[in-house]
MMTF fields as JSON, N, C-alpha, C and O atoms, coordinates in Angstrom:
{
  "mmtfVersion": "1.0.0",
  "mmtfProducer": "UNKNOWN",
  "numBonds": 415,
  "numAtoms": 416,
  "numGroups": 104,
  "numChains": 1,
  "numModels": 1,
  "chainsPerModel": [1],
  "groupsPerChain": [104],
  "chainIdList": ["A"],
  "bondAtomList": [4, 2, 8, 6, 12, 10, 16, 14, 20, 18, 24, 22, 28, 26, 32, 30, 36, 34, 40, 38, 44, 42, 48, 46, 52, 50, 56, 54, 60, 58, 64, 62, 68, 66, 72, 70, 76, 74, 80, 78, 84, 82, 88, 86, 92, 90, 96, 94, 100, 98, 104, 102, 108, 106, 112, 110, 116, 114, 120, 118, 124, 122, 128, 126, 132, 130, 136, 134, 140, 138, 144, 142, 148, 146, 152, 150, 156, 154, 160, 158, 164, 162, 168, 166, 172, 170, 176, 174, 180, 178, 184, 182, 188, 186, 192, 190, 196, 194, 200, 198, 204, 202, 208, 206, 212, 210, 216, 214, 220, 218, 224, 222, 228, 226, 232, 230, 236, 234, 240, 238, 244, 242, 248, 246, 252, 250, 256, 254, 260, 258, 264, 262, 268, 266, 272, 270, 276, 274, 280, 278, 284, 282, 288, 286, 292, 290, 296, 294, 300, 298, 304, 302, 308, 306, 312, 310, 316, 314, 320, 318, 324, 322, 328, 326, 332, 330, 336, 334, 340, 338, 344, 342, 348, 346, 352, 350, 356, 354, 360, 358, 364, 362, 368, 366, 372, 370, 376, 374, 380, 378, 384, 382, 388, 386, 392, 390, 396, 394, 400, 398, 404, 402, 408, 406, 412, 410],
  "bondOrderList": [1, 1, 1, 1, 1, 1, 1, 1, 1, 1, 1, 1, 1, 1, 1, 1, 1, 1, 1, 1, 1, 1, 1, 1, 1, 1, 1, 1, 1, 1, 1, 1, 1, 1, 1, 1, 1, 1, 1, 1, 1, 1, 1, 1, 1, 1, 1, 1, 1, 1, 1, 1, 1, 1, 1, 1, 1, 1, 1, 1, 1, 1, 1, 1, 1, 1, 1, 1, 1, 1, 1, 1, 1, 1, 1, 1, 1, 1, 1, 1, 1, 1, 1, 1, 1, 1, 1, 1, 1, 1, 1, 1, 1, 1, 1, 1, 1, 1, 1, 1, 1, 1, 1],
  "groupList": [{"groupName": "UNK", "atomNameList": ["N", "CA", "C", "O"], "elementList": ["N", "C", "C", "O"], "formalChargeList": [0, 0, 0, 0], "bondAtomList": [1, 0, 2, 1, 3, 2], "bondOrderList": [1, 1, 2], "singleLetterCode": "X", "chemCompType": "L-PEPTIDE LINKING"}],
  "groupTypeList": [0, 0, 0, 0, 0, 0, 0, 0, 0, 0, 0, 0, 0, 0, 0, 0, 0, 0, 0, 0, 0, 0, 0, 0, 0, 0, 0, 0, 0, 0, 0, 0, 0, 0, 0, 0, 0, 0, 0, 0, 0, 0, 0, 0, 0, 0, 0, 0, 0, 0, 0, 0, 0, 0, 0, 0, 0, 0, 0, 0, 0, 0, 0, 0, 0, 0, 0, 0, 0, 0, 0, 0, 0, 0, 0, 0, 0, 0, 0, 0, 0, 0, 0, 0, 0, 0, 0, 0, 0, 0, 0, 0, 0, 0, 0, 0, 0, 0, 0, 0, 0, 0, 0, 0],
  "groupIdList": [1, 2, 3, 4, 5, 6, 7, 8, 9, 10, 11, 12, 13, 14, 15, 16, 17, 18, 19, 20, 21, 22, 23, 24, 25, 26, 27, 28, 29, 30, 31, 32, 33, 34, 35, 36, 37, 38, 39, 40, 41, 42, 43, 44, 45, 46, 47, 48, 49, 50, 51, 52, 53, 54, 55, 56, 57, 58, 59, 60, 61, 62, 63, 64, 65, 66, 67, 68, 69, 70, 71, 72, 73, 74, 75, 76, 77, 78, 79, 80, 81, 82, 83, 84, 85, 86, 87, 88, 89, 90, 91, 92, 93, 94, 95, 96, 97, 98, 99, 100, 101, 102, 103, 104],
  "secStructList": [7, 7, 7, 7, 7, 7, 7, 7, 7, 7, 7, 7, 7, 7, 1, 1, 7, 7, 7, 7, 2, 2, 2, 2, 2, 2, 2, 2, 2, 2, 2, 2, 2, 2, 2, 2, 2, 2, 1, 1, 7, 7, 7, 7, 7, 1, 1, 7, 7, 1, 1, 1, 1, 7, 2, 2, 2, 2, 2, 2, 2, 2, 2, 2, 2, 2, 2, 2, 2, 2, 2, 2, 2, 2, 2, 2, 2, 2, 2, 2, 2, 2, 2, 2, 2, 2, 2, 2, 2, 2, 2, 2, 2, 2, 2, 2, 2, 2, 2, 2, 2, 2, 2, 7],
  "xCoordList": [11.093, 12.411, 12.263, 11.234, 13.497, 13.19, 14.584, 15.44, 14.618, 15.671, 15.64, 14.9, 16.231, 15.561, 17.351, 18.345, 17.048, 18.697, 17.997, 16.876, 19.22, 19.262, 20.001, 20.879, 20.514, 21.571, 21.359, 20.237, 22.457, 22.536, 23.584, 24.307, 23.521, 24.848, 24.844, 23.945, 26.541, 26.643, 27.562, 28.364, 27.195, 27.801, 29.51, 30.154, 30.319, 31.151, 32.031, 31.393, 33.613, 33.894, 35.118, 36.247, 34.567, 36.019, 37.055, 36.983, 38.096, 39.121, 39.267, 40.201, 38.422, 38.086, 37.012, 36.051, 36.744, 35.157, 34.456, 34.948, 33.56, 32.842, 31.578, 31.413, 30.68, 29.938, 29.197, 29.756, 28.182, 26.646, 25.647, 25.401, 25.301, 24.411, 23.162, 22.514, 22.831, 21.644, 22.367, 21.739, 23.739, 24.012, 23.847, 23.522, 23.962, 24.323, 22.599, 22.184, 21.72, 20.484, 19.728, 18.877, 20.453, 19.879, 20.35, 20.013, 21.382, 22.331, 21.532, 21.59, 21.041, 20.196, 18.818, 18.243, 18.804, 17.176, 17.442, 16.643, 18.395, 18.763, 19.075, 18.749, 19.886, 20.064, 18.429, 18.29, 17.624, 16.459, 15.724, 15.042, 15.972, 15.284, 15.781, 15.004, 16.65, 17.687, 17.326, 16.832, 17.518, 17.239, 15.19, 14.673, 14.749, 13.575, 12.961, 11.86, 14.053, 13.506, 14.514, 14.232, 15.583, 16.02, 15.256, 15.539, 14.276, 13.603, 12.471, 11.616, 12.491, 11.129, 11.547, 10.537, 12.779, 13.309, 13.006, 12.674, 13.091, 12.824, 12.976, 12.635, 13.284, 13.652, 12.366, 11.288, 12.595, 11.151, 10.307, 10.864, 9.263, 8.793, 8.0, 7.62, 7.767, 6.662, 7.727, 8.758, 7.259, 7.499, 8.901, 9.23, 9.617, 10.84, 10.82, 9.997, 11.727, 11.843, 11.739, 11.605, 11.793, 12.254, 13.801, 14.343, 14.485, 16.072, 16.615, 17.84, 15.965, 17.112, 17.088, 16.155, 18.094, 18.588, 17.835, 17.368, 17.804, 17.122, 16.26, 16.966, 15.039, 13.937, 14.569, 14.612, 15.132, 15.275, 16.742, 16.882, 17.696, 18.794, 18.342, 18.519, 17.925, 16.987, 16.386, 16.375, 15.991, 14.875, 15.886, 15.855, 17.125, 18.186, 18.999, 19.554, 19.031, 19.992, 19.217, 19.776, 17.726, 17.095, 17.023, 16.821, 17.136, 17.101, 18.158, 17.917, 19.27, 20.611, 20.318, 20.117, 20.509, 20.12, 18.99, 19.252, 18.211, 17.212, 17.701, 17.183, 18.627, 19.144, 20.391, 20.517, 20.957, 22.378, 21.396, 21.565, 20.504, 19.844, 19.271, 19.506, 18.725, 18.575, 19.533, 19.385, 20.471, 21.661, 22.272, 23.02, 22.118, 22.48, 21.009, 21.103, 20.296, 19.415, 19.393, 18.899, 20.016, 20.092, 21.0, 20.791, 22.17, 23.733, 22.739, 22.495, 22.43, 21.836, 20.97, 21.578, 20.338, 19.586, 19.959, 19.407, 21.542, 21.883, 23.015, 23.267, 23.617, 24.395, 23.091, 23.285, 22.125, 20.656, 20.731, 20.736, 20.792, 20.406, 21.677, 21.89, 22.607, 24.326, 24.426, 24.792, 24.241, 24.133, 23.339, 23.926, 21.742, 20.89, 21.6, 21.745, 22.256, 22.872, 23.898, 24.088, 24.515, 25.799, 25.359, 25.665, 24.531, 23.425, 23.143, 23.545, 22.716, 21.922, 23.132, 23.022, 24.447, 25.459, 26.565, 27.285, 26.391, 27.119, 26.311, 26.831, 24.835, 24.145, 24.42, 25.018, 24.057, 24.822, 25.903, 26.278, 26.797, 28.101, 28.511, 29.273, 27.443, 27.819, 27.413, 27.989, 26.24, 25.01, 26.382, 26.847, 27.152, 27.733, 29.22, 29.838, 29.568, 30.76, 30.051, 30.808, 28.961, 29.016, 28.842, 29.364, 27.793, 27.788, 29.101, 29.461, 30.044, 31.589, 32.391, 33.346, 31.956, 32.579, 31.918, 32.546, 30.523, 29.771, 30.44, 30.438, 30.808, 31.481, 32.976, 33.47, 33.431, 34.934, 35.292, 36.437],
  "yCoordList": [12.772, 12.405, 11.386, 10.742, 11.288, 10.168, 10.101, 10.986, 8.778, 8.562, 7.255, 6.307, 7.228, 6.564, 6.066, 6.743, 4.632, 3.61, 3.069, 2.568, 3.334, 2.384, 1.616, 2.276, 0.256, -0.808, -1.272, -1.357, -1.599, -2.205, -3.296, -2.926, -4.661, -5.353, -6.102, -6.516, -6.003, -6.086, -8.022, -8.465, -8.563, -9.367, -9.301, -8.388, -10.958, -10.668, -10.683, -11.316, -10.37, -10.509, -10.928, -10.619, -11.979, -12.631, -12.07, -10.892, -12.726, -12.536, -12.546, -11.877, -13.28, -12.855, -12.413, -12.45, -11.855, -11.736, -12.497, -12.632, -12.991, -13.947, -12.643, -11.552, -13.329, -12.332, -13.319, -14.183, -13.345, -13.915, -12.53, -11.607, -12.933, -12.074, -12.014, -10.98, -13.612, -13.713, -12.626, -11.652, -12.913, -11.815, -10.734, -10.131, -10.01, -8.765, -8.377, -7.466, -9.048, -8.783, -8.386, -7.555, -9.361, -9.291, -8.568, -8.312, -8.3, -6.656, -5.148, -4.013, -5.366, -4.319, -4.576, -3.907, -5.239, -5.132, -4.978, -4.251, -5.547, -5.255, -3.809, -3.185, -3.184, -1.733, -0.228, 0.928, -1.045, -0.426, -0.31, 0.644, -1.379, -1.321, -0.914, -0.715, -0.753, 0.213, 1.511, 2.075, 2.159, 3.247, 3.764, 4.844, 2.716, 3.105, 3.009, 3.435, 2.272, 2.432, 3.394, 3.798, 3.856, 5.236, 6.584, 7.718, 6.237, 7.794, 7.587, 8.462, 6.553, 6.249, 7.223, 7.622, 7.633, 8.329, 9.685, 10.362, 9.966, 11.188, 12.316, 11.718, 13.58, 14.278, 14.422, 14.633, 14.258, 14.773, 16.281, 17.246, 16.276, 17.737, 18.046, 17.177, 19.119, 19.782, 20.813, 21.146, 21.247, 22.298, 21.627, 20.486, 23.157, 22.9, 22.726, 23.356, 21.843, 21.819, 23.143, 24.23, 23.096, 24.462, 24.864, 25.968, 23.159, 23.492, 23.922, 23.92, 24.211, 23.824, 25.339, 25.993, 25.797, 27.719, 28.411, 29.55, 27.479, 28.173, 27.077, 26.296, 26.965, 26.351, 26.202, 25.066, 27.47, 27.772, 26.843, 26.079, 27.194, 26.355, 24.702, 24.01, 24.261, 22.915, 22.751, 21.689, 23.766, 23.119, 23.315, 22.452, 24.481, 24.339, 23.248, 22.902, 22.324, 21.017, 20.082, 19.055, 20.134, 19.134, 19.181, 18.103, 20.1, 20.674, 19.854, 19.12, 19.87, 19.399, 17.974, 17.55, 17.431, 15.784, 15.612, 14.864, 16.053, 15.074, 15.617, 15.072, 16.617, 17.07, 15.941, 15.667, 15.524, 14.785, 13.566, 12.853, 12.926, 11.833, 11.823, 10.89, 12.61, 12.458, 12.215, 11.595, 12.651, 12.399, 11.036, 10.453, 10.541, 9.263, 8.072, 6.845, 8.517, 7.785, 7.818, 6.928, 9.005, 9.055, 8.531, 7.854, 8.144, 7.421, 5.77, 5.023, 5.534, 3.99, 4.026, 3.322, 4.305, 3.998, 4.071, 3.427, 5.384, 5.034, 3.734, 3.214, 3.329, 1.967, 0.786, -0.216, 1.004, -0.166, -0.18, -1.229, 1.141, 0.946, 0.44, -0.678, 1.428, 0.705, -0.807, -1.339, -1.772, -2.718, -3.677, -4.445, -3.519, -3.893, -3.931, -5.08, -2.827, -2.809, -3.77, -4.181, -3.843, -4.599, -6.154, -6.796, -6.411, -7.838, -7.763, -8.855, -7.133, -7.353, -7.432, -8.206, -6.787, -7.124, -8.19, -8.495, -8.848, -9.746, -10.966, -11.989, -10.575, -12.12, -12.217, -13.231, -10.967, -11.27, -11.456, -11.798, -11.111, -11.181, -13.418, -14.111, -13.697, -15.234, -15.792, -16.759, -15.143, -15.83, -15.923, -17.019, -14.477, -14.372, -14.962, -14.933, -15.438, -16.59, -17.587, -18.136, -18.184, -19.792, -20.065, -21.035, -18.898, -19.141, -18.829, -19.912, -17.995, -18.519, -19.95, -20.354, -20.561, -21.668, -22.935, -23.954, -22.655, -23.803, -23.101, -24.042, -22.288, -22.253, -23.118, -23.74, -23.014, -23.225, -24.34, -24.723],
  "zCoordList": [12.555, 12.1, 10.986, 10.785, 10.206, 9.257, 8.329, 8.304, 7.531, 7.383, 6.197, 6.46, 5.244, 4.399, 3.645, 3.385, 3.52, 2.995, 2.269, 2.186, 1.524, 0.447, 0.294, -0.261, 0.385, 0.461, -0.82, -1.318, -1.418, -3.176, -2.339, -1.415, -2.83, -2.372, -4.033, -4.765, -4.167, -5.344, -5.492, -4.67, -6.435, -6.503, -6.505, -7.021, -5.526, -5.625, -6.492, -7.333, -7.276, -8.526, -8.928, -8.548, -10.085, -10.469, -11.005, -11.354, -11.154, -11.717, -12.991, -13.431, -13.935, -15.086, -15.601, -14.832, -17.0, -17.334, -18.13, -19.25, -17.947, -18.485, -18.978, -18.431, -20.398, -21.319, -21.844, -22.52, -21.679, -23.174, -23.129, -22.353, -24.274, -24.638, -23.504, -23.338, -22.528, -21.654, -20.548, -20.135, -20.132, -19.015, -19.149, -18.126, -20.301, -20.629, -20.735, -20.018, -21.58, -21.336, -19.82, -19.501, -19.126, -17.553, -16.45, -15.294, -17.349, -16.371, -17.33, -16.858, -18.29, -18.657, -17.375, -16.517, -17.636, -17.367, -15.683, -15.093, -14.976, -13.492, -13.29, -12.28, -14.562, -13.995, -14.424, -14.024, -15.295, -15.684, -14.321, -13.948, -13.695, -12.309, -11.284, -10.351, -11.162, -10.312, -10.411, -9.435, -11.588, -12.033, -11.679, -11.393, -11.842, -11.742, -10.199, -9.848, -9.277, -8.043, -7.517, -6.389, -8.013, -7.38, -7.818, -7.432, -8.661, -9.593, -8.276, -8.138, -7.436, -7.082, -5.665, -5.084, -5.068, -4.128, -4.08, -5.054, -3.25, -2.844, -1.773, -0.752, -1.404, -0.477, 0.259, -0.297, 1.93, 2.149, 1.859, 1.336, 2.18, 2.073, 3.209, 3.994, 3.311, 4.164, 4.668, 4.082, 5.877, 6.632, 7.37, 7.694, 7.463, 8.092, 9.437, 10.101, 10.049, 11.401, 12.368, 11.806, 13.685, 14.473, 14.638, 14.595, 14.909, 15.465, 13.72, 13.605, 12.652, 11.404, 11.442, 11.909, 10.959, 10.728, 9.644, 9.655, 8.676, 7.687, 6.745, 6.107, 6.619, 6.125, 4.613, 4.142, 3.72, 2.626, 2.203, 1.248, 3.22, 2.824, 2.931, 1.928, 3.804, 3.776, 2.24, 1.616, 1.858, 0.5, -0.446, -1.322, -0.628, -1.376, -1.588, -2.631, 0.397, -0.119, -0.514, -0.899, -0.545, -1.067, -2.58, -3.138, -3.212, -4.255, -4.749, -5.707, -4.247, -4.459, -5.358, -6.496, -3.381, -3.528, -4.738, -5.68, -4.705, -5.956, -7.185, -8.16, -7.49, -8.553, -8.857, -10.051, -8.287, -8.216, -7.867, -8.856, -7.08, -7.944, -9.442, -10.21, -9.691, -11.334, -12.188, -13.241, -11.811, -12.853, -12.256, -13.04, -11.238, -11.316, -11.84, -11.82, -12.084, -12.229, -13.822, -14.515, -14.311, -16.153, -16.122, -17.129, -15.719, -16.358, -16.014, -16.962, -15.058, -14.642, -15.973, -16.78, -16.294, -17.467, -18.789, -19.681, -19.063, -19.941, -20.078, -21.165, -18.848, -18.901, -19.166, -19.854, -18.686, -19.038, -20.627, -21.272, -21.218, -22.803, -23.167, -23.635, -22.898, -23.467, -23.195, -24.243, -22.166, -21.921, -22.957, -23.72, -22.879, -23.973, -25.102, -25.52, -25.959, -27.162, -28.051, -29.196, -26.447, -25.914, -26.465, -27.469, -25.353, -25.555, -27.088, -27.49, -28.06, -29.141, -29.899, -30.85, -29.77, -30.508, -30.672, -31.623, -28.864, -28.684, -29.484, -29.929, -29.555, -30.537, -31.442, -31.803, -32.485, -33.902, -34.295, -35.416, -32.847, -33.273, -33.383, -34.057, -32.267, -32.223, -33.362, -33.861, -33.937, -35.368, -36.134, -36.444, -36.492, -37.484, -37.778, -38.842, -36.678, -35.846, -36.339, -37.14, -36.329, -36.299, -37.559, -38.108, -38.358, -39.75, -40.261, -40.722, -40.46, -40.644, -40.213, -40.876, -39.191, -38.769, -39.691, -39.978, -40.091, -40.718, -42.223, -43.017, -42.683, -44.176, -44.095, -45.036, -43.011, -43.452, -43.105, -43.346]
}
């Protein structure tokens, strides 16, 4: 038998949003690892039980599940890059704020 959890507990959340470029960096890099320890998941394998009906439908729903994990494991990585981007834009966006504030 076997049985395999995964618990994510997510921070709890304010009422407003707060943004730096360090958060946004570190919510990339938190969901890169997310993503890379759900790729790390897996359906079991081997031989089918005796009580299950059909061995084949078993490897069909496994088929499933790690199919519908991959695709959650590509959106987690593409919110990691979207995030990163996010981060690299929110910096220049401050560089280019303060050097306007030091002109005027």
């Amino acid at each position: 038998m076997w049985a395999w959890v995964h618990v994510i507990t997510l921070p709890a959340m304010d009422n407003e949003l707060q943004v730096s470029g360090g958060g946004l960096g570190a919510e990339a890099v938190r969901c890169a690892a997310l993503a890379g320890e759900l790729a790390g998941n897996a359906a079991p394998t081997g031989a089918g039980s005796a009580w299950l009906a059909s061995q084949a439908a078993v490897g069909a729903s496994h088929a499933l599940v790690a199919a519908a994990g991959d695709r959650c494991v590509a959106r987690i990585q593409a919110t990691a890059v979207a995030l990163d981007t996010a981060a690299s834009g929110y910096a220049e966006n401050e560089v280019r704020s303060a050097a306007l504030l030091r002109v005027c």
